[in-house]
N, C-alpha and C positions, 0 to 999 in steps of 0.2 A: 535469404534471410528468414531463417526458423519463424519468429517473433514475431512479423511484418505477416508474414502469410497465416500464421495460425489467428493473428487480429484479423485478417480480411475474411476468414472462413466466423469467427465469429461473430463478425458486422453483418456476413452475409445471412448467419442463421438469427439474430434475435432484432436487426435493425432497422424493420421494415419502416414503412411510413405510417401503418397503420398501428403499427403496436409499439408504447412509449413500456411497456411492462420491466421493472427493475431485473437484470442477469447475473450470474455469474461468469468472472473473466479468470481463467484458470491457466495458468502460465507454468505452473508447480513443474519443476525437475526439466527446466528448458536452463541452458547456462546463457546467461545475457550479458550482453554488452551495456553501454552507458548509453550508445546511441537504441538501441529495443528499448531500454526502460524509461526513454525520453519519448518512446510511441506511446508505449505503455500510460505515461500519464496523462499525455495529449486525447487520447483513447478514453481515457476514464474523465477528461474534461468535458467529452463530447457526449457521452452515451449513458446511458443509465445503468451502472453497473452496480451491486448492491454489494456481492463478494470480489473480494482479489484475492487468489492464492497464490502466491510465489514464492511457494515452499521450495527449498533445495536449487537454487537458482543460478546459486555458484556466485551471488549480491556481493558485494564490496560496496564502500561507503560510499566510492563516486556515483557507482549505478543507484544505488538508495537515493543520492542528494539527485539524481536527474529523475527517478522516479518520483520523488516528493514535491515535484514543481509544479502541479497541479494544484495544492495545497497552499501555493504561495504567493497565489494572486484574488484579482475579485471574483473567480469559475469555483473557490475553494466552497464558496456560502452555498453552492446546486449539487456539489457532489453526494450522490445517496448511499455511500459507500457505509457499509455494518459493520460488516467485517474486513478484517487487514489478514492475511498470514505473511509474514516475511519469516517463517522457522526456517533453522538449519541453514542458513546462507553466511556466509562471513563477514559481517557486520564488526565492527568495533565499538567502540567507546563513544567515538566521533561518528560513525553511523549511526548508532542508536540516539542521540541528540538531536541529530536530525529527524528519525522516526518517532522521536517522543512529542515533536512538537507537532504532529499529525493529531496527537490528542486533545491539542488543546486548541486547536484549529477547529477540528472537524467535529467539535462538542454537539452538535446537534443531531449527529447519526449513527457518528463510529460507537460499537456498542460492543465488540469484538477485538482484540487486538495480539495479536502469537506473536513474539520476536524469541522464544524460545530455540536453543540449541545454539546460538551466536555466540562470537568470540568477546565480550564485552567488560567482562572483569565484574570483579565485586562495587565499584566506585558508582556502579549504578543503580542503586536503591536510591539514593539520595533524587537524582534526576528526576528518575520517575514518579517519586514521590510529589517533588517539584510541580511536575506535568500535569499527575494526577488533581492539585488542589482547585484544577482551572477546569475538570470534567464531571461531571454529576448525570454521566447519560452512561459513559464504560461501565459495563457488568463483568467482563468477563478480558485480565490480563495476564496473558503466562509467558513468562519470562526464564522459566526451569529448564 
């Protein structure tokens, strides 16, 4: 399990007991399963992660909906997550719903958000538009 061990190698480099310091969890260009991006969030429930990049992932909307379950419970109010990259993965319509409501969730951090390169159609300015009225912390969303 690619996934599984590259999280253990990075619990093992930034997750000491002495140091709480926010990291980067860089996963970009690993292809995942539903079950990796349900570590993946479990991971980000527990740790102080500040970026996630999971660029090029090979993402479909069900790995998205299991990576976004962090998001879905009462762990979502500690996540210190800034940045999101989900570019280039194959995301839909119905994936991006799901990752749009990460921004109206995680209003007090996410400050970053890439869903750029995805297969999502035009019908999505609307959503995000949506999404957007409920974030006043995002600076910075590319969607191109």
């Amino acid at each position: 399990d690619d996934v599984v061990v590259a999280l253990k190698c990075v619990y093992e480099a930034n997750c000491k007991p002495s140091s709480a310091a926010p990291f980067t969890l860089d996963m970009s260009y690993r292809a995942v399963l539903a079950y990796d991006c349900l570590c993946v969030s479990y991971f980000l429930s527990c740790y102080p992660v500040s970026q996630l990049n999971m660029r090029k992932c090979h993402m479909g909307d069900k790995e998205a909906e299991m990576l976004l379950q962090c998001f879905s419970n009462e762990v979502s109010s500690s996540l210190l997550l800034e940045l999101v990259n989900l570019s280039k993965n194959d995301l839909t319509a119905v994936g991006m719903e799901d990752v749009m409501k990460i921004v109206r969730t995680s209003s007090a951090t996410l400050r970053v958000l890439d869903v750029s390169g995805n297969r999502t159609g035009d019908g999505m300015v609307s959503v995000i538009t949506e999404h957007l009225q409920h974030n006043n912390v995002l600076t910075k969303l590319d969607v191109g």
